[in-house]
N, C-alpha and C positions, 0 to 999 in steps of 0.2 A: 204627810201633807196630802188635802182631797185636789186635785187636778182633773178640772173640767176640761174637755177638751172635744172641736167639734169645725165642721170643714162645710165648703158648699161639694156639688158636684166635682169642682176641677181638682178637690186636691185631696182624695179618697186616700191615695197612694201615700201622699209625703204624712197624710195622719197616722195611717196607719203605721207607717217608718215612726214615728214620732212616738205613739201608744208603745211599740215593741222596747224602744231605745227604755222611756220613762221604767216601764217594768225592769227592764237588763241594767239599768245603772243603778251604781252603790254608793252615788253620793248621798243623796235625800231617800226616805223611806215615803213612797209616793201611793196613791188608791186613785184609779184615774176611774172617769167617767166618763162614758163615750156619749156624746149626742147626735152622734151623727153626723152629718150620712153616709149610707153605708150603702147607699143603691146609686147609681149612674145619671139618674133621670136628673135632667134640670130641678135646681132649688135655688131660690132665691136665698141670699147669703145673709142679707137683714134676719130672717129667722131661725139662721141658726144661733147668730151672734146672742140675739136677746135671749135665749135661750139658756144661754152658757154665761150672760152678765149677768142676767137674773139668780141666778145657782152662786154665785160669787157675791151678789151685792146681799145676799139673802143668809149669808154666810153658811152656804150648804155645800161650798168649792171654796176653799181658800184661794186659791190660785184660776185662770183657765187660758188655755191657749185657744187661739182660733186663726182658721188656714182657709184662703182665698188665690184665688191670679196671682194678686199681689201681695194682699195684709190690707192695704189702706178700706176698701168697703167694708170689712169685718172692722176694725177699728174705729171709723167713722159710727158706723150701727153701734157698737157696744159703749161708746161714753156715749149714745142718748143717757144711757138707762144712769138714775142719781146714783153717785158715789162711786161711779168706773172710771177708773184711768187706764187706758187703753192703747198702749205701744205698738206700731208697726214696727219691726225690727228687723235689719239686712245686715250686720255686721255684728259680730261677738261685745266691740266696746258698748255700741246702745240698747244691747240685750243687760247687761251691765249695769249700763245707768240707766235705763227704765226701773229700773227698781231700787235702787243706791239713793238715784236725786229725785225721782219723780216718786217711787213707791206704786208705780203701775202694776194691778194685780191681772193683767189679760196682757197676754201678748200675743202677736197678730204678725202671719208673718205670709207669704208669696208661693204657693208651690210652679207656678209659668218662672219665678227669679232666682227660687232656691233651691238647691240640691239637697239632698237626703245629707251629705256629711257636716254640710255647713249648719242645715237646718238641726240636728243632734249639738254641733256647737254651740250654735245661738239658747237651744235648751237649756244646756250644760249651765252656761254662764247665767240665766234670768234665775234659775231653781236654786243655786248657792248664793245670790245677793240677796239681800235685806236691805230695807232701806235702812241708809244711816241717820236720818234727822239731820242734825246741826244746822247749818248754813239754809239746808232744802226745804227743812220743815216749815221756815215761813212761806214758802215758797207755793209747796204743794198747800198749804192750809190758804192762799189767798184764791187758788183754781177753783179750789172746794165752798171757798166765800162767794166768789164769782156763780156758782152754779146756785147757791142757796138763793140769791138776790133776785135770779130768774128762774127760779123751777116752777112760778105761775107764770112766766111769761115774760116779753119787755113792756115795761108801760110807756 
């Protein structure tokens, strides 16, 4: 599995913790891609986001993660872009079902709210779910209708 995966300035560290774990664990056979950044200096977290949906919705990353303060700007930035579902996640159950019911292919998570151990858990858990369809599939297929009816706009 390709795993994009890409931070603003605050959360250099917890990516980096994040890159090491992906490589070291043997559950998924994983090829990550780093987009940055990798320098200190202020950046605006909107570009890294698109950056790393665009790689995902282009089918060039199956997957990507992105790390901000909190997750929620990276998330908010990455479903602009058509066809991202894009999870902020602080707990192991909604790293879970970001991907079970929603089928969210970005998850977005806080290096100022989460720890390097929890942050490895939250991984853990999004990289072995799949989504399951059934019940969700209508579900996630009306978000994605929703997005179709405005991607020129609201009239």
């Amino acid at each position: 599995m390709k795993i994009g995966i890409g931070c603003d300035n605050l959360a250099i560290g917890l990516k980096n913790t994040v890159i090491e774990y992906l490589k070291e664990q043997k559950l998924v056979e994983v090829d990550v891609v780093d987009f940055g950044v990798n320098d200190p200096a202020p950046i605006h977290y909107p570009d890294i986001a698109e950056k790393v949906a665009v790689a995902v919705a282009k089918g060039e990353c199956e997957r990507g993660i992105l790390i901000c303060g909190t997750g929620i700007g990276m998330a908010i930035a990455a479903n602009k872009m058509p066809g991202i579902r894009a999870a902020q996640v602080s707990d192991v159950y909604s790293a879970e079902r970001s991907r079970k019911s929603n089928n969210a292919q970005i998850m977005t998570m806080g290096a100022l709210v989460t720890g390097p151990a929890l942050a490895k858990k939250l991984v853990e858990a999004w990289l072995v779910s799949d989504f399951a369809g059934g019940g969700s599939a209508p579900k996630v297929d009306k978000i994605m209708a929703i997005e179709e009816r405005y991607r020129n706009g609201i009239q």
